[in-house]
Structures are given as C-alpha cells and as structure tokens.
DSSP file (Angstrom, degrees, kcal/mol; ACC not computed):
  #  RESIDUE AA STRUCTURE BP1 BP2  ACC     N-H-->O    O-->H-N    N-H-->O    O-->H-N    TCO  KAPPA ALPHA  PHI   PSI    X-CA   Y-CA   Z-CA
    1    1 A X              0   0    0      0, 0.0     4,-0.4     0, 0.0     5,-0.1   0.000 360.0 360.0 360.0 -40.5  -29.7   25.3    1.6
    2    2 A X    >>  +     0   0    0      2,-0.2     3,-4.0     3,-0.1     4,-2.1   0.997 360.0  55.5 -60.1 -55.3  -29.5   23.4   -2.2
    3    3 A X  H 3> S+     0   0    0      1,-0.3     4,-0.8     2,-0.2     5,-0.5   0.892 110.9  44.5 -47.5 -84.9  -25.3   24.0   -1.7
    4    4 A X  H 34 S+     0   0    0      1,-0.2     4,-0.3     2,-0.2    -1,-0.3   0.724 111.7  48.1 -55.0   6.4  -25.5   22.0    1.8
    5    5 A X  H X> S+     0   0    0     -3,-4.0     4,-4.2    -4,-0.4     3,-2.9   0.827 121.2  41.8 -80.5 -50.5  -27.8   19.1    0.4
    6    6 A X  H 3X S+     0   0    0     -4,-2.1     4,-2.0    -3,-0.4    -2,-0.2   0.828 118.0  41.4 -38.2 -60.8  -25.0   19.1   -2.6
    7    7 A X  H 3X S+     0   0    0     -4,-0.8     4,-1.4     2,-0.3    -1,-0.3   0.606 116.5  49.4 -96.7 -20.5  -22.0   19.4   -0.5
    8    8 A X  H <> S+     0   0    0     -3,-2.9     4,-5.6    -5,-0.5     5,-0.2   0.944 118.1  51.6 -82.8 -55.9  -23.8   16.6    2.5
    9    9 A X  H  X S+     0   0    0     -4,-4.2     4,-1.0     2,-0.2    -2,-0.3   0.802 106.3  42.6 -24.9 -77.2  -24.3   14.6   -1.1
   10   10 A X  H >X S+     0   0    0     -4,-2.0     3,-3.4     1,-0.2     4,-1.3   0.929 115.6  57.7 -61.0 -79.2  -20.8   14.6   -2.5
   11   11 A X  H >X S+     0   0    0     -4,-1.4     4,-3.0     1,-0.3     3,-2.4   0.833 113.8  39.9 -15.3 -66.9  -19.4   13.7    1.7
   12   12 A X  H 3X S+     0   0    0     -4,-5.6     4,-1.3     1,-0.3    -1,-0.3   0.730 109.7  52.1 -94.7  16.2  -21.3   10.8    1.7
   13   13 A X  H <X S+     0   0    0     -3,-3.4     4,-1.0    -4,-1.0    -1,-0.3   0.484 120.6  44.5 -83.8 -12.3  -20.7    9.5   -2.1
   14   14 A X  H << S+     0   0    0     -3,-2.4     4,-0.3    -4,-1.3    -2,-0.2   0.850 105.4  58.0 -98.6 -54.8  -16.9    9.9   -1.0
   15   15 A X  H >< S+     0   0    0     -4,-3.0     3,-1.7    -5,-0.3    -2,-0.2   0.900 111.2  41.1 -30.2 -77.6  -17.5    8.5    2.0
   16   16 A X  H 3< S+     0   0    0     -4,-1.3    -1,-0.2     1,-0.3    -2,-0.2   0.766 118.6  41.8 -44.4 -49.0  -18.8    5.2    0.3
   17   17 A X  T 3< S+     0   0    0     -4,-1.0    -1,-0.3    58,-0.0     2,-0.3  -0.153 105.0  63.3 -98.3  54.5  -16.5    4.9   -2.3
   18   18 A X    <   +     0   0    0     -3,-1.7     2,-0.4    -4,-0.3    49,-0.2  -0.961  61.3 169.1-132.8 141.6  -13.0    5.8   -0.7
   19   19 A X        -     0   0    0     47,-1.6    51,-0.2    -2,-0.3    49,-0.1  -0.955  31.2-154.1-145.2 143.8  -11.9    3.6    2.0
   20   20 A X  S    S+     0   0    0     -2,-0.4     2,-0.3    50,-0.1    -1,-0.1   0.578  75.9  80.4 -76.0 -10.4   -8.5    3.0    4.0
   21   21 A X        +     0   0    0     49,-0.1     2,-0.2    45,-0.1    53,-0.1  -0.796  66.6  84.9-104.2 159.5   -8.9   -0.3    4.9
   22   22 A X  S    S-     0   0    0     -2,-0.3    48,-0.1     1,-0.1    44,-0.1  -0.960  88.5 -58.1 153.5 170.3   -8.2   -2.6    2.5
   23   23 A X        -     0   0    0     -2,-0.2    64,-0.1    63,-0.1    -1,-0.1   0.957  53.0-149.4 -62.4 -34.3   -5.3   -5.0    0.5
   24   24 A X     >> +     0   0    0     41,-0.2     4,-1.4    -3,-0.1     5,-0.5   0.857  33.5 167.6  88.3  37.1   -3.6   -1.7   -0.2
   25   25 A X  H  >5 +     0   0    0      2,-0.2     4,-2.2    40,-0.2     5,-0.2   0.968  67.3  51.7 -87.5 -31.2   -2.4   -3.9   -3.7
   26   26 A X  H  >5S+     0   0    0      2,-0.2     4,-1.6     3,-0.1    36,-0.2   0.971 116.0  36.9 -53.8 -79.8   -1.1   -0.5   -5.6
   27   27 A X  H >>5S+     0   0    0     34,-0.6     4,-2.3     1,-0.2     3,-0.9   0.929 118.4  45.5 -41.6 -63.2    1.0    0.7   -2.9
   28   28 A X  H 3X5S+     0   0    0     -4,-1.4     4,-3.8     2,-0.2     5,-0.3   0.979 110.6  60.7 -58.4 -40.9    2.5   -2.8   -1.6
   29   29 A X  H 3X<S+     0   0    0     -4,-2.2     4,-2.9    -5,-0.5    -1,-0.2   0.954 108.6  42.8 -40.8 -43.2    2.9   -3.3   -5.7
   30   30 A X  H <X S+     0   0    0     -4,-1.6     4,-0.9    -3,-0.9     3,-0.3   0.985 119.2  52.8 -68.3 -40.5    5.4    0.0   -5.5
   31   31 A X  H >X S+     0   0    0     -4,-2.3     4,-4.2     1,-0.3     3,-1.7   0.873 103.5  44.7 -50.2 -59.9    6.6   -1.7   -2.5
   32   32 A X  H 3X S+     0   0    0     -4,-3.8     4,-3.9    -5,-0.3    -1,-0.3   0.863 110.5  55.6 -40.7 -57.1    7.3   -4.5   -3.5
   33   33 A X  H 3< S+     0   0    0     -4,-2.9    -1,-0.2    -5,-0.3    -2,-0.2   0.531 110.3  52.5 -74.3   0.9    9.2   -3.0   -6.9
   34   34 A X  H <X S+     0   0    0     -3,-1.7     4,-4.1    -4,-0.9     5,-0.4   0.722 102.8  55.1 -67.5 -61.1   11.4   -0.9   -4.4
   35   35 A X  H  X S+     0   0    0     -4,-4.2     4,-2.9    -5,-0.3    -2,-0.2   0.949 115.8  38.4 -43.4 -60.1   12.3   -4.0   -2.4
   36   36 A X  H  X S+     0   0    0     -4,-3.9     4,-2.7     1,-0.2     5,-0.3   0.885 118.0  48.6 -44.1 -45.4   13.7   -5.6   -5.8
   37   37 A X  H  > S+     0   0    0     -5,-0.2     4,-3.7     1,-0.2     5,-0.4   0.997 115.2  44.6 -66.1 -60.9   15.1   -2.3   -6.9
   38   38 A X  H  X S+     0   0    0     -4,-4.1     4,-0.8     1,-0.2    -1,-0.2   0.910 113.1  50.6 -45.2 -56.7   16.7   -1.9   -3.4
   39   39 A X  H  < S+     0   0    0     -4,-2.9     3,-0.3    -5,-0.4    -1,-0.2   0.959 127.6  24.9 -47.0 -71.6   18.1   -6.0   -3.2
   40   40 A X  H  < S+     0   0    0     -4,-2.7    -2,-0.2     1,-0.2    -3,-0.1   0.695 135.1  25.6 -69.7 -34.2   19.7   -5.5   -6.9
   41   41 A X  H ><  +     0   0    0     -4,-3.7     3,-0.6    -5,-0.3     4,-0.4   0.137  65.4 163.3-120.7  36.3   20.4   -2.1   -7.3
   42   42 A X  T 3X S+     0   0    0     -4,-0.8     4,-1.4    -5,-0.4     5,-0.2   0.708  84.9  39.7 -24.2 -52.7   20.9    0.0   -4.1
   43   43 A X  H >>>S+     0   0    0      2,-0.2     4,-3.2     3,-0.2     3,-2.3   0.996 116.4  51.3 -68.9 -48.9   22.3    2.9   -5.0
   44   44 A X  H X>5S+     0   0    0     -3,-0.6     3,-4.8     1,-0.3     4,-2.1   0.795 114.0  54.6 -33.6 -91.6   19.9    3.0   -8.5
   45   45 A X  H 345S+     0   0    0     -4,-0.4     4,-0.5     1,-0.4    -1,-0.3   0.507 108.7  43.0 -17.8 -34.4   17.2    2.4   -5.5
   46   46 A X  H <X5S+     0   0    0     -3,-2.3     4,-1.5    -4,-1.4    -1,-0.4   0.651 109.0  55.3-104.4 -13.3   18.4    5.6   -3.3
   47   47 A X  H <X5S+     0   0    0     -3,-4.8     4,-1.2    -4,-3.2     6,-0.3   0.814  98.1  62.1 -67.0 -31.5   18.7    7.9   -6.4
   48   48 A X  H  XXS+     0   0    0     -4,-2.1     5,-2.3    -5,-0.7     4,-1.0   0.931 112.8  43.8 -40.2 -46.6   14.9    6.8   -6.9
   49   49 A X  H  45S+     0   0    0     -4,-0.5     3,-0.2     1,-0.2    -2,-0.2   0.943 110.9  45.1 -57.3 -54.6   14.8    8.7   -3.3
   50   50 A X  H  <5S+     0   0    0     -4,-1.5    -1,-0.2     1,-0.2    -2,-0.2   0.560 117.2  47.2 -76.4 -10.3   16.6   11.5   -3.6
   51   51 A X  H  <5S-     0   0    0     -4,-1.2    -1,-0.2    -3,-0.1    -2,-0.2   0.866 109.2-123.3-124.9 -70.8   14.9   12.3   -7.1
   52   52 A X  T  X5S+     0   0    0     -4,-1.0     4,-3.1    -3,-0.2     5,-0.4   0.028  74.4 120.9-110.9 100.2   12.1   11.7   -5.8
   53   53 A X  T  4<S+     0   0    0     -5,-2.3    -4,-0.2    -6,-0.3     4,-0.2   0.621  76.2  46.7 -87.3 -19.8   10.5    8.9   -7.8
   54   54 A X  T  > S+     0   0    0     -6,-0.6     4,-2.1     2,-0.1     5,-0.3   0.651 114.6  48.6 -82.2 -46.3    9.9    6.1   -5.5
   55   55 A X  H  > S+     0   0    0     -7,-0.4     4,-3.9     1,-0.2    -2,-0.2   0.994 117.3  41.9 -59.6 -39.2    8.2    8.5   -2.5
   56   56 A X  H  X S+     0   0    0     -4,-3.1     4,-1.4     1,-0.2     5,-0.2   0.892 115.8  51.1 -89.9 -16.5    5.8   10.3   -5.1
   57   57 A X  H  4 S+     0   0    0     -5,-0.4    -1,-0.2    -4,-0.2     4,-0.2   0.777 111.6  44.5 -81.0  -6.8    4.9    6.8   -6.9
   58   58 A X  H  X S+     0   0    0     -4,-2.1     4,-2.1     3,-0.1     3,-0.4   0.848 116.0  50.2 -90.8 -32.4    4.0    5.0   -3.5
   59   59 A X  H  X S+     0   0    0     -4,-3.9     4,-0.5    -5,-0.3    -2,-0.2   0.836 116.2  43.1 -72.2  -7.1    1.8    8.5   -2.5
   60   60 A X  H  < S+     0   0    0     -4,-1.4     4,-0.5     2,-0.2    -1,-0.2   0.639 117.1  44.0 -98.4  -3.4    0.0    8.2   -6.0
   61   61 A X  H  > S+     0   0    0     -3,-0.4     4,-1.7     2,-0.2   -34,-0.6   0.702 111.3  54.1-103.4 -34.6   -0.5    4.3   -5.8
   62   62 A X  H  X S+     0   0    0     -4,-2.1     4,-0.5     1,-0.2    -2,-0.2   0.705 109.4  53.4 -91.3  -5.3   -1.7    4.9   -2.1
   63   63 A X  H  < S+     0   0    0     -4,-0.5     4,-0.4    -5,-0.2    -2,-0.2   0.736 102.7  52.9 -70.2 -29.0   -4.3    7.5   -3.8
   64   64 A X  H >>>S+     0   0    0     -4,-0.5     4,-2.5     2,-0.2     5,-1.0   0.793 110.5  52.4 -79.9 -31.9   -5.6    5.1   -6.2
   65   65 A X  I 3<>S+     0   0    0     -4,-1.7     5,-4.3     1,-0.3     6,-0.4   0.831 102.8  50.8 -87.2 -20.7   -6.3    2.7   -3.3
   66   66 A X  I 3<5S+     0   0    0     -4,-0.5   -47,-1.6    -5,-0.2    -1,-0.3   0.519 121.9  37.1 -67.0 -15.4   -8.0    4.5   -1.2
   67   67 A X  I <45S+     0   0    0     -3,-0.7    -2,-0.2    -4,-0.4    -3,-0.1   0.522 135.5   6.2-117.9 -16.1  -10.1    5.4   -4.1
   68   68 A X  I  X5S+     0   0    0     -4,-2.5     4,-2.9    -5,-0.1    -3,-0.2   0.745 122.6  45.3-112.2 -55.5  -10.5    2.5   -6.1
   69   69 A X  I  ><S+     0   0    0     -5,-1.0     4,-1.0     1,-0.2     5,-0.3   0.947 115.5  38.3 -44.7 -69.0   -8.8   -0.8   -4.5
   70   70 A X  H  4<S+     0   0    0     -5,-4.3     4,-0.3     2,-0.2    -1,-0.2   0.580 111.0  56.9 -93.3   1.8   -9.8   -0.8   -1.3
   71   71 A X  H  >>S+     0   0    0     -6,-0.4     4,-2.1   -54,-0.2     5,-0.8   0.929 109.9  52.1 -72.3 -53.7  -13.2    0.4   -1.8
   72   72 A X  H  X5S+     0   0    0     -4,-2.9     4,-1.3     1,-0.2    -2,-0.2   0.710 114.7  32.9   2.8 -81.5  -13.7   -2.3   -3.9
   73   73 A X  H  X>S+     0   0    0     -4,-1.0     5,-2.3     2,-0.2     4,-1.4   0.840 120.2  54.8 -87.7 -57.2  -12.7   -5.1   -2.1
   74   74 A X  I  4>S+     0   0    0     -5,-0.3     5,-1.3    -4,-0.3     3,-0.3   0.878 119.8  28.9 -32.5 -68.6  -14.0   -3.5    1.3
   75   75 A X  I  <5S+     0   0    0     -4,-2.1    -1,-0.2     1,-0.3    -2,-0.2   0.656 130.4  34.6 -99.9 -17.6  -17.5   -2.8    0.2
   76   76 A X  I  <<S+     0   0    0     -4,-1.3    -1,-0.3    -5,-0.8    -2,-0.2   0.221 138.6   6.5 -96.5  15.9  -18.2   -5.9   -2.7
   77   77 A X  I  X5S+     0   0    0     -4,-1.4     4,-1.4    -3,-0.3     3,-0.4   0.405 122.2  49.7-145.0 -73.8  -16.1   -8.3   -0.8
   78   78 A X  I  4<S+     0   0    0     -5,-2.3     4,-0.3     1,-0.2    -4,-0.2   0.434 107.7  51.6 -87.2  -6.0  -14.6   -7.8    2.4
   79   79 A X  T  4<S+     0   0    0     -5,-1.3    -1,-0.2    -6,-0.5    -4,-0.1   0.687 105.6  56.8 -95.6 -28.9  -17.9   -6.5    4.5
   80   80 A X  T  4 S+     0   0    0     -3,-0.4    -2,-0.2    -6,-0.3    -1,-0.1   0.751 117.3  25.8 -98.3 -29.6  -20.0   -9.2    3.5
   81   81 A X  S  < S-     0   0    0     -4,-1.4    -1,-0.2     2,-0.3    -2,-0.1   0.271  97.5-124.3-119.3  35.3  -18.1  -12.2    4.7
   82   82 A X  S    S+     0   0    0     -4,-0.3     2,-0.4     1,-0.1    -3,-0.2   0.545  75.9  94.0  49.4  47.9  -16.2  -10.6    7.4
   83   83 A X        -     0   0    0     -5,-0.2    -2,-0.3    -6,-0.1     2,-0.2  -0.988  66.9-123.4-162.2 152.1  -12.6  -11.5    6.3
   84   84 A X        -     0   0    0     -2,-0.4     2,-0.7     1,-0.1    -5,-0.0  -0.413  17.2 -97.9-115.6 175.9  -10.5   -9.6    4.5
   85   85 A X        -     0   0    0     -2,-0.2   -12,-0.1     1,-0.1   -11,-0.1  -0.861  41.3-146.0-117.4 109.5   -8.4   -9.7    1.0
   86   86 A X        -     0   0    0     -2,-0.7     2,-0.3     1,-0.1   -63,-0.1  -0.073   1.3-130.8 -68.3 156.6   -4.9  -10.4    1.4
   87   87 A X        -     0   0    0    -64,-0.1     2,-0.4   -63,-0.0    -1,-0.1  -0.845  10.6-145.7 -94.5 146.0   -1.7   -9.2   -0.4
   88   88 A X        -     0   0    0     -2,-0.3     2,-0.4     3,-0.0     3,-0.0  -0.912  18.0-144.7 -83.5 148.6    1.3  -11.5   -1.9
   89   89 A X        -     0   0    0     -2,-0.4   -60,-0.1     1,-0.1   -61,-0.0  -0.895  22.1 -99.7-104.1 135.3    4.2  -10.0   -1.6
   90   90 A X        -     0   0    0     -2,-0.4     2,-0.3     1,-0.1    -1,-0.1  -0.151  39.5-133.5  -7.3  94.3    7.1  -10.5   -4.6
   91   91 A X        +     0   0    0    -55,-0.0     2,-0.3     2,-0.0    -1,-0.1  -0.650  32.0 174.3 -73.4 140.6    9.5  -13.0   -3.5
   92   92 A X        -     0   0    0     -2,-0.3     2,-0.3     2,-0.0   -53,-0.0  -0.999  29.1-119.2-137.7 149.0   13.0  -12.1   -4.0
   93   93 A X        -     0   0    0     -2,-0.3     2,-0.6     1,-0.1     3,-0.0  -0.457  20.8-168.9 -57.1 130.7   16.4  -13.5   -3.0
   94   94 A X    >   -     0   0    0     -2,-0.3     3,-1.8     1,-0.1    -1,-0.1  -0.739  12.6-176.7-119.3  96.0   18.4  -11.5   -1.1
   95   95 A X  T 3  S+     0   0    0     -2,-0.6     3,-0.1     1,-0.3    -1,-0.1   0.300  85.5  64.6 -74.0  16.1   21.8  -12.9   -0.9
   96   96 A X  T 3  S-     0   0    0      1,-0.5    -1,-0.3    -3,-0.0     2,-0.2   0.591 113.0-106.3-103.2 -23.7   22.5  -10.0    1.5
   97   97 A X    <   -     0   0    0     -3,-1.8    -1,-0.5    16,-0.1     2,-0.3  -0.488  34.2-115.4 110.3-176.5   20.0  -11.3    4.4
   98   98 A X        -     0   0    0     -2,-0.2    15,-5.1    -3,-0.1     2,-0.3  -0.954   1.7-130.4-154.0 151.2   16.9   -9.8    5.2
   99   99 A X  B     -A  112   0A   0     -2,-0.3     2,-0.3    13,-0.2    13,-0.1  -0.649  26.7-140.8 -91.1 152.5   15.2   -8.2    7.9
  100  100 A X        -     0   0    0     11,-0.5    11,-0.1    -2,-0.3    -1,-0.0  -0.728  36.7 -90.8-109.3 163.4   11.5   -9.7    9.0
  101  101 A X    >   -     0   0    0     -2,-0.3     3,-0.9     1,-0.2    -1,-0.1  -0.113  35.9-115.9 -63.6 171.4    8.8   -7.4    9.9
  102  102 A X  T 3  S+     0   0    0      1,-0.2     5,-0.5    -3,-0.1    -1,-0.2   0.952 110.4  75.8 -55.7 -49.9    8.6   -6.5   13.4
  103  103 A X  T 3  S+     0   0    0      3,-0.1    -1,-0.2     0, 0.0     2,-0.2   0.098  76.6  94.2 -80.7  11.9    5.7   -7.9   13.8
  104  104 A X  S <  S-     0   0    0     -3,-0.9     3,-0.4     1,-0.1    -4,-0.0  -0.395  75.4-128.4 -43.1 140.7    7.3  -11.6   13.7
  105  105 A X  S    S+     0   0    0     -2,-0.2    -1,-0.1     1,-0.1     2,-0.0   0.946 108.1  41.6 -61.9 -54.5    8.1  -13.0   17.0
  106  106 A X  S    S+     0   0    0      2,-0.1     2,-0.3    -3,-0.1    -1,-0.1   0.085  92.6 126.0 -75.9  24.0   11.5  -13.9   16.6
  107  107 A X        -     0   0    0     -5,-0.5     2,-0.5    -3,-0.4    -6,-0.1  -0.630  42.5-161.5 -69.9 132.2   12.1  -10.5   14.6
  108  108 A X    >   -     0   0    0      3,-0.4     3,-1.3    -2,-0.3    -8,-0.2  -0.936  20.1-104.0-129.4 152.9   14.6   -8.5   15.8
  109  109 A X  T 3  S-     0   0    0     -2,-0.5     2,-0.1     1,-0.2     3,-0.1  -0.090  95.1  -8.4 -52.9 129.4   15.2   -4.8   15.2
  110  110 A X  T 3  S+     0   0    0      1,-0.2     2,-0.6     0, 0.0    -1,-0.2   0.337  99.6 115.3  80.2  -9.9   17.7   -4.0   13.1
  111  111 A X    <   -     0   0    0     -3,-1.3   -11,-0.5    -2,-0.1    -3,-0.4  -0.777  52.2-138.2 -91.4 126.6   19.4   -7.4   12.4
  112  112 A X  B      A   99   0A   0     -2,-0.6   -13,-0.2   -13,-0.1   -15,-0.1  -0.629 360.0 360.0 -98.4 147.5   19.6   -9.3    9.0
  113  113 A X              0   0    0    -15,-5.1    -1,-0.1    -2,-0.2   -14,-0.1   0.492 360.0 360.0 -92.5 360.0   19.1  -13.0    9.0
C-alpha cells in the first residue's frame, strides 16, 4: 500500500510538471537551426540526417520541453490568463524560394514561392 501512495505520488508530481502544450522553444530552436543549415548547406543538412544528428537533437530538445519549457510557461503563465506564449521563428533568406505552412490559406502543397 506505501509503494502505491509513492508510485500515485511520483504520477501526479509528473503530471504537474511535464506538459505538451506549450511554445515548444527548444525543439522549434533545433528547428529553426535545421532550416538555416538546410537553406545554406543542404547536403551538410542531409548528412546531419543520415548521421543522425539533427533527428536525435530535435527528440532531446522536444524532451526538455515537455519537461521544463512548456511546464513553465503552461502552468506560471499560460493557465492564468488564458493565452498562450508564442515562438519567433529565425528569419532567413532563401534565395531558393520557400514553401509556407499548410496552414496558410494561399499555401499550396509542394510549391516554392
């Protein structure tokens, strides 16, 4: 019975400080330094892949937010005045075009402006 108070304990102290919602600013940070890498260096940028040094630094940066960031912001910030803590994203040129998120209206799949 002491094990399941312990084990109810630890749930809901994880429970309270990990969240998934959130800016996410660790992960969109890798993102973000992929996007650069990708614009200027492409191939550099897909050895990153094939290696793989860009996939296990966005899962270790999307562990840290889930355990630090976006409890943070979630539970001292974003709960109390109902609106939530945005990312900027890096701008960078891309003299190549760019694609816009989907989630644009005038985005369209697979086409650079």
């Amino acid at each position: 019975m002491k094990k399941l108070g312990i084990i109810l304990a630890v749930l809901v102290l994880l429970g309270t400080v990990s969240c998934a919602a959130g800016p996410q600013q660790l992960y969109r940070t890798v993102d973000d330094i992929d996007q650069k890498l990708y614009v200027d260096q492409p191939i550099l940028d897909g050895v990153l892949y094939f290696i793989p040094v860009i996939p296990l630094a966005k899962y270790v940066a999307m562990i840290g937010d889930f355990f630090i960031v976006n409890p943070y912001h979630f539970w001292l910030h974003d709960i109390w005045d109902g609106t939530g803590t945005g990312f900027e994203h890096l701008p960078v040129d891309a003299p190549d075009g760019r694609v816009k998120s989907l989630y644009i209206d005038d985005a369209q799949f697979l086409f650079a402006e």
